[in-house]
C-alpha positions in Angstrom: 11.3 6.4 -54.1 13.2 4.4 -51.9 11.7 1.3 -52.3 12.7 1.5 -55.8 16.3 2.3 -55.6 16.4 -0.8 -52.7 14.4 -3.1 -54.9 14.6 -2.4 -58.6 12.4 -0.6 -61.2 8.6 -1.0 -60.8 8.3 -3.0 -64.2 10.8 -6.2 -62.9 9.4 -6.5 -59.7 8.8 -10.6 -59.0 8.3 -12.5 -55.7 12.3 -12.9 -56.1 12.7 -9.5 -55.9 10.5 -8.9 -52.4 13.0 -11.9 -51.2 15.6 -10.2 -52.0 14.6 -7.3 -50.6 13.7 -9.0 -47.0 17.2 -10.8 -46.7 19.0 -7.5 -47.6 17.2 -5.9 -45.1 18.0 -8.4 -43.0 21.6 -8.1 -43.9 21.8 -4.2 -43.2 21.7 -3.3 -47.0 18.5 -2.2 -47.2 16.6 0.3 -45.4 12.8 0.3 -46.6 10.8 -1.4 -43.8 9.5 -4.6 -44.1 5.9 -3.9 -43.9 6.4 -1.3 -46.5 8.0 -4.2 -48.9 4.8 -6.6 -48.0 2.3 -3.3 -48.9 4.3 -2.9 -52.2 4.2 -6.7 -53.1 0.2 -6.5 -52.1 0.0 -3.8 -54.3 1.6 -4.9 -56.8 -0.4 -7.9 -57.1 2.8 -10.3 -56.6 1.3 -13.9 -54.8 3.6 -14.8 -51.5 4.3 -18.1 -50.6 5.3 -19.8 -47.5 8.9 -18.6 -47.8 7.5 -14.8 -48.5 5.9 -15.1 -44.8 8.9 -16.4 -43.1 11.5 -14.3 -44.4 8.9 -11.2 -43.9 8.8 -12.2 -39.9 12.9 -12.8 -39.7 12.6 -8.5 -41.2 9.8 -7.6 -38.5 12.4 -8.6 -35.9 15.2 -7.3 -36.6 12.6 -4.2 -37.9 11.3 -4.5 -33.9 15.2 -4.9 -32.6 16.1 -1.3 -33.4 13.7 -0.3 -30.9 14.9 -1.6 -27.3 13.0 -5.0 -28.7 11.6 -6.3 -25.5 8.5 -7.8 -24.0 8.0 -5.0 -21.7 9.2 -2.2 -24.0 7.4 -3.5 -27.3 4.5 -0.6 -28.7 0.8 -1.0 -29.2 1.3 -0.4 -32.7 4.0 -3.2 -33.2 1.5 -5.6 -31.7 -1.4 -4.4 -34.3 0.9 -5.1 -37.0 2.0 -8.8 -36.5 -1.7 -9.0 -36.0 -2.3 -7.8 -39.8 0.3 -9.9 -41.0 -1.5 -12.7 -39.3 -4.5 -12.2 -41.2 -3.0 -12.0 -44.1 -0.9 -15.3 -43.2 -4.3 -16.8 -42.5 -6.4 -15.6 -45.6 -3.8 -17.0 -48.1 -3.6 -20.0 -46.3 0.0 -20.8 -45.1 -0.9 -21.4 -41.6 -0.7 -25.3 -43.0 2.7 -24.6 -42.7 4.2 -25.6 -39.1 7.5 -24.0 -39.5 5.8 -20.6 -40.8 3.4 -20.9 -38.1 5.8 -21.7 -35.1 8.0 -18.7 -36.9 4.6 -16.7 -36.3 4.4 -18.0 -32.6 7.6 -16.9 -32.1 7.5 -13.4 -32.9 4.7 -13.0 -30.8 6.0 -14.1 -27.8 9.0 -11.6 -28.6 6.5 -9.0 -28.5 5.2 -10.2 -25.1 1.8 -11.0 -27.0 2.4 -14.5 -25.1 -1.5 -15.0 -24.5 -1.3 -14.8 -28.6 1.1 -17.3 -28.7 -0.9 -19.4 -26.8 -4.0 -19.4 -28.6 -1.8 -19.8 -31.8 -0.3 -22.7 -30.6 -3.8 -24.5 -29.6 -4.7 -24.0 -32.9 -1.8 -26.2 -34.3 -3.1 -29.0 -35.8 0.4 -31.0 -35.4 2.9 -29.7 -32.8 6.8 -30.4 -33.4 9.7 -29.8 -30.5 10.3 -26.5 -32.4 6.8 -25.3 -31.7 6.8 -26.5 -28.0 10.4 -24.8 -27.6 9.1 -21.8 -29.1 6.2 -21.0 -26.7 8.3 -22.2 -23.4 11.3 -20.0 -24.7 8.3 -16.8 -24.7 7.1 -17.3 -21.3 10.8 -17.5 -20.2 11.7 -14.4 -22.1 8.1 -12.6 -20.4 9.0 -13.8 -16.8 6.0 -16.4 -16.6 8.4 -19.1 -15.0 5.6 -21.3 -13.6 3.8 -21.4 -17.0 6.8 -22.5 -18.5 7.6 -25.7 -16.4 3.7 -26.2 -16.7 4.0 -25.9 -20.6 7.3 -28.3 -20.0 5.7 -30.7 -18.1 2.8 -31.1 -20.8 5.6 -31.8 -23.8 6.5 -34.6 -21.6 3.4 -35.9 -21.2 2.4 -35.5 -24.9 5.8 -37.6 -25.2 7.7 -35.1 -27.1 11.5 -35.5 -26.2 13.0 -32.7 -24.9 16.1 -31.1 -27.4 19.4 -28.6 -26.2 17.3 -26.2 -27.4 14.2 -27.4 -24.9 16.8 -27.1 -22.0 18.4 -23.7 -23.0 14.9 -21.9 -23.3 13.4 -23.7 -20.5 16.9 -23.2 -17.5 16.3 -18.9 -17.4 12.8 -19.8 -15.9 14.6 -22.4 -13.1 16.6 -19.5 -11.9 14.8 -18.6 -8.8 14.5 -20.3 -5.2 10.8 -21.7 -5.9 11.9 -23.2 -8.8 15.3 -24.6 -8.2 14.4 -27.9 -7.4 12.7 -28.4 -10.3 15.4 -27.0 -12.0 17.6 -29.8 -10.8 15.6 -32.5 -11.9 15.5 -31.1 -15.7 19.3 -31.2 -15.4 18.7 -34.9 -14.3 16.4 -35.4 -17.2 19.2 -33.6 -19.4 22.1 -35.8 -18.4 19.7 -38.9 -18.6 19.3 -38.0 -22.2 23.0 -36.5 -22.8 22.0 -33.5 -23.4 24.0 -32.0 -20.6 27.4 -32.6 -23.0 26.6 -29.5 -24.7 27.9 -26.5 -24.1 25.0 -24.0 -24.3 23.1 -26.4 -22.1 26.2 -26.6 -19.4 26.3 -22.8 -20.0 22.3 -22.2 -19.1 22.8 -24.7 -16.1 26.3 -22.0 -15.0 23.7 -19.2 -15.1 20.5 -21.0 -13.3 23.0 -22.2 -10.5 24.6 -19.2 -10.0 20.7 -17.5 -9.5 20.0 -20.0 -7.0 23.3 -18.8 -5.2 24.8 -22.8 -5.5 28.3 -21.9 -6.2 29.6 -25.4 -6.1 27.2 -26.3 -8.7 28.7 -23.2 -10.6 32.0 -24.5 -10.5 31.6 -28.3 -11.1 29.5 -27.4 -13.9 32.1 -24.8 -15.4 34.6 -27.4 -14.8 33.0 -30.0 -16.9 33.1 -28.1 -20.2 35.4 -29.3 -22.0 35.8 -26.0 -24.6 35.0 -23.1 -22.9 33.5 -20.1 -25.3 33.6 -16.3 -24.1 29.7 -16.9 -23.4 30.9 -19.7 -20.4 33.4 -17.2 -18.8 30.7 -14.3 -19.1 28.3 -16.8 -17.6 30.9 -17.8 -14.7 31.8 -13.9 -14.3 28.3 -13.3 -13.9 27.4 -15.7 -11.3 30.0 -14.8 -8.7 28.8 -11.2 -9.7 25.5 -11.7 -8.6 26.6 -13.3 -5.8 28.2 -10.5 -4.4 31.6 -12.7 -4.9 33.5 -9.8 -6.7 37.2 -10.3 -6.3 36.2 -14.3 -7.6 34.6 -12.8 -10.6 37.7 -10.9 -10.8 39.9 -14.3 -11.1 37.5 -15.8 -13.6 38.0 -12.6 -15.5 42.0 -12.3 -15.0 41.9 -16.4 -16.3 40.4 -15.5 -19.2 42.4 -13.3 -20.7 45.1 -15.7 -19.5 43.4 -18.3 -21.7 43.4 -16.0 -24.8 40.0 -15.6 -24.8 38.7 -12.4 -26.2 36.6 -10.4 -24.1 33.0 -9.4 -25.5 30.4 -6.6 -25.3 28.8 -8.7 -22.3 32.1 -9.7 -20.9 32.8 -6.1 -19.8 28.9 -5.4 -18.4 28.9 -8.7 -16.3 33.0 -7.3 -14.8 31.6 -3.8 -14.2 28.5 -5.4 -12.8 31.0 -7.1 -10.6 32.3 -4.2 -9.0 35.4 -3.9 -10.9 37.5 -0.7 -11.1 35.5 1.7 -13.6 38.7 3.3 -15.4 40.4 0.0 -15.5 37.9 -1.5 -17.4 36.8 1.7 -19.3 41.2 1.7 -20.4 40.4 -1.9 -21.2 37.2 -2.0 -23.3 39.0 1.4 -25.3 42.2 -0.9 -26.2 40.1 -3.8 -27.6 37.6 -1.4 -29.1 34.5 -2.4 -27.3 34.4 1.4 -26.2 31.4 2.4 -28.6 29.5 -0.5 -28.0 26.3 1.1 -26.5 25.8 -1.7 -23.6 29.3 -0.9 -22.6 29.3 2.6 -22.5 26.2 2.5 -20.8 27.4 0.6 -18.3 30.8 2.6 -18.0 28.5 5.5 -17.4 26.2 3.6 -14.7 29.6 2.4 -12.8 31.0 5.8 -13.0 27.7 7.0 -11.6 27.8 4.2 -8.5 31.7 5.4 -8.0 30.0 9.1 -7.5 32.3 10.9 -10.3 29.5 12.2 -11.9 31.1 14.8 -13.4 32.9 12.1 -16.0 30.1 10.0 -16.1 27.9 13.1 -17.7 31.0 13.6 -20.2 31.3 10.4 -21.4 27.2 10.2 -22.5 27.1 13.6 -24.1 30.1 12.4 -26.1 28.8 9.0 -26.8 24.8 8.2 -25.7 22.9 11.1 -27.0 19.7 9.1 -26.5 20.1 6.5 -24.0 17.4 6.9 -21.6 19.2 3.7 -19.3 22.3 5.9 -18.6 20.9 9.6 -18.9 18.4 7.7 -15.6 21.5 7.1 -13.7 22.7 10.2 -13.6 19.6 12.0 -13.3 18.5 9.9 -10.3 22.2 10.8 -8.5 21.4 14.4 -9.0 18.1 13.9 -7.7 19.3 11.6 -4.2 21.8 14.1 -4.0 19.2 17.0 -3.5 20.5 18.7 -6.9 17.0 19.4 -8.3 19.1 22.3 -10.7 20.8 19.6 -12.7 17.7 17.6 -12.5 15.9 19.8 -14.0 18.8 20.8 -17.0 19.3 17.1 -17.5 15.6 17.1 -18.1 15.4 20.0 -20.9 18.0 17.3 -22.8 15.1 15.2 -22.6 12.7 17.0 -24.1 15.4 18.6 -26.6 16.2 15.0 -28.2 12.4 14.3 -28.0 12.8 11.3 -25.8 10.3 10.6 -23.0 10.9 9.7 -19.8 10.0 6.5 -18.6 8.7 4.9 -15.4 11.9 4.3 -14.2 13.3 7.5 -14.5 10.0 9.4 -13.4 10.9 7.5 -9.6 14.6 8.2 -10.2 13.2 11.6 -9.9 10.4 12.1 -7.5 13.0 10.7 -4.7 14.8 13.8 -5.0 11.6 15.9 -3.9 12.7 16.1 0.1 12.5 20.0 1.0 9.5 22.3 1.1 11.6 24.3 -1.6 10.9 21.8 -4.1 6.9 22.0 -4.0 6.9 23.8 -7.1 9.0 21.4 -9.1 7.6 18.6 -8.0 4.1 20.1 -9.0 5.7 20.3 -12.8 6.7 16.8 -12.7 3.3 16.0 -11.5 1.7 17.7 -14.8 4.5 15.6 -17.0 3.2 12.5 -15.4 -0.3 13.4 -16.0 0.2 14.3 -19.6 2.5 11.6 -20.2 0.5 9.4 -18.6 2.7 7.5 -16.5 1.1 8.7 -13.1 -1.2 5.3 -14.1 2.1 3.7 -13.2 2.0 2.4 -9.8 5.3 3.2 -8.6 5.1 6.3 -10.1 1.8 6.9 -8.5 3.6 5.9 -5.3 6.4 7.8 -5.8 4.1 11.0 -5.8 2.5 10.0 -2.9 5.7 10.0 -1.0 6.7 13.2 -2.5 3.8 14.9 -1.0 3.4 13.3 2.7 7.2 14.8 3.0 5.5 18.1 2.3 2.8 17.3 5.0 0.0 17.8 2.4 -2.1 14.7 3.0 -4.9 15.8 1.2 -3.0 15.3 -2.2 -1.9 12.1 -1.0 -5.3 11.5 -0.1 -6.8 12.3 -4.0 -3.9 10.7 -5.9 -4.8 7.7 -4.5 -8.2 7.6 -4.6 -7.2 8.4 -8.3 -5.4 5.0 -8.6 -6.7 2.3 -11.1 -5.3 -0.8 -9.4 -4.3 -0.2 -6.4 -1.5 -2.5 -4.7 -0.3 -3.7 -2.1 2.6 -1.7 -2.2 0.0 1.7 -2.5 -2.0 1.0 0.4 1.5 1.3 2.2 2.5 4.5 0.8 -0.4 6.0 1.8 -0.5 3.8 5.3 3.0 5.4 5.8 1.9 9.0 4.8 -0.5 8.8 7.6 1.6 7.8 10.4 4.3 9.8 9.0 2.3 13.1 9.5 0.6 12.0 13.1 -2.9 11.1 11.5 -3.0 7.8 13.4 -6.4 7.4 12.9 -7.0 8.2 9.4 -3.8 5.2 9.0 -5.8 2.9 11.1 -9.1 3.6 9.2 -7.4 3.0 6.1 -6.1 -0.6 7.6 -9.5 -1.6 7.9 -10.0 -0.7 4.3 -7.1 -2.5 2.9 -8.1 -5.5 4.3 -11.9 -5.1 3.3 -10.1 -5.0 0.0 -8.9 -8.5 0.2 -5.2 -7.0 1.1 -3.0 -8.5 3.6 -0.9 -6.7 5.3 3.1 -7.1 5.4 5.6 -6.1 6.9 5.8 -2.3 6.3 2.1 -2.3 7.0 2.6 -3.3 10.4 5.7 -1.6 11.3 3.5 1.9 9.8 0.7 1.0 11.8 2.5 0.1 14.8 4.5 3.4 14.5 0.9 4.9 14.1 -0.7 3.4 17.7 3.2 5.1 19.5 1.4 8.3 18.6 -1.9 8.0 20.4 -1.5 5.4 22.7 -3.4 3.5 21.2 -2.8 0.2 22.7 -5.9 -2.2 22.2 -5.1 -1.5 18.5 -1.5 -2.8 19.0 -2.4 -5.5 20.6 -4.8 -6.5 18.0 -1.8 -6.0 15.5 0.3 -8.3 17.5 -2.5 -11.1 17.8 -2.6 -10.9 13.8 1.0 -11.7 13.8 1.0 -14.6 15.5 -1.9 -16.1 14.2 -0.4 -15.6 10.9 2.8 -16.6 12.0 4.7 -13.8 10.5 8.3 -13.2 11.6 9.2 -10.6 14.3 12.7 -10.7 13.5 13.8 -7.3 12.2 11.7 -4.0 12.1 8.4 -5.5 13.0 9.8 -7.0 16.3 11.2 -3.9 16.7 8.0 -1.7 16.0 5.7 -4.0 18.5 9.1 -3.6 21.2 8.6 0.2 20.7 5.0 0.1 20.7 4.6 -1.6 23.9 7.1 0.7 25.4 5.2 4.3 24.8 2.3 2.3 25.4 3.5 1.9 28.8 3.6 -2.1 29.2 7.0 -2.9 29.6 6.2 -6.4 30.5 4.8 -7.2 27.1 7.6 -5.3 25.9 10.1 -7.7 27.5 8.0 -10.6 26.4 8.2 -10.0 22.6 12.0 -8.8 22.7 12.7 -12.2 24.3 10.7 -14.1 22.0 12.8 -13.0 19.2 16.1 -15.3 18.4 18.1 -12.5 17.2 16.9 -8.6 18.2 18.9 -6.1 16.0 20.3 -2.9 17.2 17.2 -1.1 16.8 15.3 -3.2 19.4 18.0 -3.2 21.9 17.8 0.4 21.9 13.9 0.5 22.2 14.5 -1.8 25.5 17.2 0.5 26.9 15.1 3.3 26.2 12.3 2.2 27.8 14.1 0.9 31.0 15.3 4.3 31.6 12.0 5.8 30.5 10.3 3.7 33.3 12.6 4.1 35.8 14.4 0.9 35.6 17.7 2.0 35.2 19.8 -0.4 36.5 17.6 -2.9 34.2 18.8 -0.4 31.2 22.4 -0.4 31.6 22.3 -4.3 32.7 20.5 -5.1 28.9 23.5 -2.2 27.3 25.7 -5.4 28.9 24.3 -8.0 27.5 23.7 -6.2 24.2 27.9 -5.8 23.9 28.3 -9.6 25.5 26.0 -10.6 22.3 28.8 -8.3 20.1 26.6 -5.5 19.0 28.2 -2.2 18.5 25.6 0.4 19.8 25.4 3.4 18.0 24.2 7.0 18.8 20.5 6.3 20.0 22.0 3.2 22.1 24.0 5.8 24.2 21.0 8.5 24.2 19.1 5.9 25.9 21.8 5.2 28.3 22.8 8.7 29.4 18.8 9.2 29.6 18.7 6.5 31.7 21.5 7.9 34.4 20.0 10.8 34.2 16.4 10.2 36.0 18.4 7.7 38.4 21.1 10.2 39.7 24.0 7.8 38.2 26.1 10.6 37.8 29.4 8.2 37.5 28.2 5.6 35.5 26.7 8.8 33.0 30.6 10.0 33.2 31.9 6.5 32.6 29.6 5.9 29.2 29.9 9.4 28.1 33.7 8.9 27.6 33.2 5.3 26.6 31.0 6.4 23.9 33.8 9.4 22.8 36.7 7.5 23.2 36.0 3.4 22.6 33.5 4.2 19.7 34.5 7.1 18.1 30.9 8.6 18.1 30.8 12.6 18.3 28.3 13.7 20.9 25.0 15.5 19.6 22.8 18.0 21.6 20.7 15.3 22.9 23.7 13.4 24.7 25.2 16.9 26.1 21.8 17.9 27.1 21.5 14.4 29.2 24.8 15.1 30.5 24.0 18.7 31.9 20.8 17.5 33.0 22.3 14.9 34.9 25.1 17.2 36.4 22.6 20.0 37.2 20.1 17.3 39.2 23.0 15.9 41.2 23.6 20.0 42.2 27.2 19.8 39.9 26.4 23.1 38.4 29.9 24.6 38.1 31.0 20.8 36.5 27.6 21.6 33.9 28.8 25.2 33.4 32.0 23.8 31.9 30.7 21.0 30.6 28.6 23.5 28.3 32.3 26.2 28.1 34.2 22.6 26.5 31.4 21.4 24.3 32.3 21.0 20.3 29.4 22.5 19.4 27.6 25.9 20.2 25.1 24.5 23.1 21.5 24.7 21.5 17.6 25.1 23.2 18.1 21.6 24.6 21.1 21.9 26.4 20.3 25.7 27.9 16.9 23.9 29.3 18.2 20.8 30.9 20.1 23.3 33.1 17.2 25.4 33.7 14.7 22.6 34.6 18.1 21.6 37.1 18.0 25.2 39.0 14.1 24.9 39.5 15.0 21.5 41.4 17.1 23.4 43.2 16.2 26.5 43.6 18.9 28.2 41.8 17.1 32.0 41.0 20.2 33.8 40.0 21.6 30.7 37.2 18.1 30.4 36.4 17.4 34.3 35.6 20.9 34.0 33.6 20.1 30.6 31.5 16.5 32.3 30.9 18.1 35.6 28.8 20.5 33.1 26.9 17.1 31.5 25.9 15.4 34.0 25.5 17.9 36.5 23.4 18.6 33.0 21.1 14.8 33.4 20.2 13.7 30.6 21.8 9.9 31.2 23.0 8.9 27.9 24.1 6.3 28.2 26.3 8.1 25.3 28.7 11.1 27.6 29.4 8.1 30.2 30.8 6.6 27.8 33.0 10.0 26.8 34.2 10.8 30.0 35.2 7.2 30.6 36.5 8.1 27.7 39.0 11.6 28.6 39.9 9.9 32.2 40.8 7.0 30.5 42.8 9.0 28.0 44.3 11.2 30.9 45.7 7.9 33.1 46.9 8.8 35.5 44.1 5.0 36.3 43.2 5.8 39.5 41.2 7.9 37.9 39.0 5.7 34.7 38.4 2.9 37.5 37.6 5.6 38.9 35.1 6.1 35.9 33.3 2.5 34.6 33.0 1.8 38.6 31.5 4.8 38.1 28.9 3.5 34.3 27.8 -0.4 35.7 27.7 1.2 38.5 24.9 3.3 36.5 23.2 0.9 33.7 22.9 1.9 30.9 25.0 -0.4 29.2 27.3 2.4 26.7 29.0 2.4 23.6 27.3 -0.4 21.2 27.7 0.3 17.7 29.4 -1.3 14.5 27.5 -1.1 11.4 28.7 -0.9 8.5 26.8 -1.0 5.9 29.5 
């Protein structure tokens, strides 16, 4: 039996023994679980004392450690056991011992049993600055920040002085904007007291400055510490890293090295977090050895991943991580973003073939790869796994799937997955807001807006921007403006794709005038509106107005882009500006370097063809880069029906046709060109060829 060859023979087992057996295990040397030592010193009849129970929970952790030991990755059945060796703490009475007790409180809040550790510590009968650090020090590690100043705040009112240790469990919780403020008055507090002279507290200050993005701070702070450990530097490499300041974290790095200071395990994950070269650092961590270290090579792989050469990054975790899910995610979600559902899939069998299960995490790395109608049928097999595995109750994941299937226009899934949701968030009602919009079912979006909010949901951004995109669809304008008058009574900022949305909005909507009201009501419109503006001036008819806002957009120094120059060219088109289309045309070629698409060309020949330029737009088409598509053929057939030009007309017609084109708009142009020319045999022609192949001309809808 193992436990006897770790422990000793049955007959000289003693309560020395069991402790022995716990700090061995501790130690490495022994490998019979903890709880198995307790059940064997139960059964053996052997009485524990205070010292049993404490060195029995120092086991369970590093017993729980081996796992990924972490509040949120923790099991059920880790849980259930600290709460039988709390019943057993109780029924023999050591909970009169503080330290065993705070030791107990402690090792729940590890788990992320922090409710536990509440209720454990209301029970105290006398509290000591090791219990109070305890608890604040597990709502920090669970990412309960509030409750922690709150529980912080109490110590000081019960008069308990704060320790180091009070400051270095309470500063991770201060690392965020809403708490920053109080996060400087602890360091107030901590320099009243002196506390700040120590290093781990200046170290824990290093980290909750950088968070809050105060890089002075960072830097006086690091500057003050007199003996600086490899846990300052990582701390100072990490909060330039997080600040997107890479070649700084760079320097920091560089100096020490310079300073003989040996790099760590964290050292190289906070310089690769930091944007540093991969095989630099990968050369780096082999030389000092740090190239097994599973945190490194994890993060090797992750870089390697970011850098795109996939190909090593794959090589380096079958040779090293065999079951790392972390880094085994990365690469699976590249493949998967990448459109490679093949290696998806084979990465997946490797899985299931070292009996790890995905998490999560992984599960959205993968659905994001689900974009073509080819991949229906593995995305329906992922769908099982998540239903098996039970991790379609995961909201993102749930979300995830719901994405996956509005880009296969199957609404009615998206419909029953979340009608299937538990708890449905915020976040949820936008997928399937989105979904709605995304495949034209205004109404159904707009229905399900009205639910949301029935639901005691507010709306955000993406809600409005979905349901904005929704009302473009149907015209829906009185719903748009009700949209609108939510965002200003609620105050809610129309700077960025929400300003933009209501821009758009008001321009298929027709009302230009509100459109110009809520453009110049924003401080600073982004590309995106200034392109809804231009597009809508042209739309109107307002073309002057369109190329006098593509003015002021490059007097504001915005770059347009492909769109801005769409609207443009569209613009010169319906107003005959045949040499200002000419003039941006080449302006968008030459100054910006932007390749024209189908859409531009077909402006152009539209443009030349309306002006009566037909031989220029007959070599326009000979000198394009690109074979000339649908788009381009009928701009210059709707240009011979203005002008009567039968024979071009007959000869773009055949191109169209013979590229199996059979849009019923190329038949009615035709049927026009004929009838404008008196040609009533041919118009009775082309109405007999649309009635057999189906086309009834296209219907006109307006949304005005």
């Amino acid at each position: 039996m193992q436990f006897t060859s770790s422990v000793g023979h049955p007959a000289t087992l003693s309560l020395t023994t069991f402790h022995s057996a716990f700090k061995f295990y501790v130690e490495g040397k022994c490998f019979t679980p903890p709880l198995l030592l307790f059940r064997e010193l139960l059964r053996h009849r052997v009485k524990p004392n205070d010292s049993t129970f404490s060195l029995l929970i120092k086991a369970f952790v590093v017993s729980s450690s081996t796992s990924s030991f972490a509040p949120s990755f923790c099991s059920e059945n880790e849980k259930a056991e600290a709460n039988q060796l709390q019943t057993h703490f109780i029924k023999w009475g050591f909970d009169q011992f503080l330290y065993v007790s705070t030791a107990f409180l402690d090792l729940y809040s590890k788990l992320g049993f922090v409710k536990a550790a509440q209720r454990l510590f209301d029970d105290f009968p006398e509290k000591d600055v090791v219990s109070w650090n305890a608890l604040i020090s597990g709502y920090t590690r669970c990412g309960n920040s509030h409750d922690a100043f709150k529980l912080f705040v109490e110590m000081r009112r019960r008069e308990f002085d704060p320790c180091q240790r009070t400051l270095v469990s309470l500063m991770p919780s201060c690392g965020t904007q809403q708490l920053f403020v109080q996060g400087k008055s602890i360091h107030g507090l901590g320099v009243k007291a002196g506390l700040d002279l120590d290093s781990q507290v200046k170290n824990a200050l290093v980290s909750m400055y950088g968070k809050c993005a105060d890089l002075d701070g960072v830097k006086l702070l690091f500057g003050e510490i007199t003996e600086k450990s490899v846990v300052s530097w990582n701390t100072m490499i990490g909060a330039f890293g997080q600040n997107g300041l890479f070649s700084e974290a760079m320097l920091v790095f560089k100096q020490m090295l310079e300073e003989s200071v040996n790099a760590n395990s964290v050292t190289m994950v906070s310089i690769l977090s930091a944007n540093a070269n991969t095989g630099c650092i990968h050369c780096y961590a082999t030389k000092i050895g740090l190239v097994e270290n599973v945190s490194v090579v994890t993060s090797l792989v992750c870089s390697y991943v970011k850098c795109g050469y996939i190909e090593l990054a794959e090589l380096i975790y079958m040779s090293k991580l065999k079951k790392n899910l972390v880094a085994l995610t990365a690469i699976i979600s590249h493949y998967a973003e990448k459109g490679d559902m093949g290696s998806v899939v084979r990465l997946y069998s490797i899985v299931q073939h070292l009996d790890m299960k995905l998490d999560a995490v992984a599960m959205v790395g993968i659905i994001q790869g689900f974009t073509y109608p080819d991949h229906i049928g593995i995305g329906l097999a992922f769908h099982g796994y998540g239903v098996k595995s039970g991790l379609i109750i995961d909201c993102l994941v749930a979300n995830g799937f719901i994405s996956m299937y509005s880009k296969f226009d199957n609404i009615d899934a998206v419909f029953s997955l979340f009608q299937e949701m538990h708890k449905k968030t915020l976040s949820s009602w936008n997928s399937v807001i989105s979904s709605c919009a995304q495949a034209g079912r205004s109404i159904d979006a707009m229905a399900l807006f009205s639910q949301m909010t029935l639901s005691g949901y507010g709306p955000d951004s993406i809600t409005l921007a979905s349901l904005l995109s929704a009302c473009c669809q149907n015209g829906n304008l009185h719903f748009g403006e009700i949209l609108h008058c939510y965002i200003l009574r609620n105050n809610l900022d129309l700077e960025g794709f929400v300003g933009t949305a209501l821009v758009d909005m008001y321009v298929k909507c027709g009302r230009m005038d509100f459109a110009e009201n809520v453009f110049k009501s924003m401080k600073e419109p982004c590309l995106a509106s200034w392109n809804s503006l231009i597009s809508g001036y042209g739309l109107f008819g307002f073309h002057n107005h369109a190329l006098l806002c593509y003015t002021e957009m490059m007097e504001k120094g915005i770059k347009p882009n492909k769109i801005t120059f769409s609207g443009i060219l569209a613009a010169c088109t319906h107003g005959g500006l045949v040499e200002e289309g000419r003039k941006y045309f080449k302006i968008m070629k030459k100054k910006f370097g932007i390749v024209p698409e189908s859409q531009h060309c077909a402006s152009m020949v539209g443009m030349l063809g309306r002006a009566g330029l037909f031989e220029e737009a007959i070599v326009f088409i000979q000198n394009m880069e690109t074979n000339p598509d649908s788009a381009v053929w009928g701009a210059l057939l709707s240009a011979c029906c203005i002008h009567q030009e039968v024979k071009l007309g007959e000869s773009v017609a055949k191109k169209l046709f013979f590229s199996n084109c059979r849009n019923g708009g190329f038949f009615v142009l035709m049927s026009n060109l004929y009838a404008a020319s008196r040609r009533w045999n041919d118009v009775a022609r082309i109405r007999k060829m649309m009635r057999e192949m189906g086309e009834d001309g296209c219907s006109g809808v307006s949304l005005v």
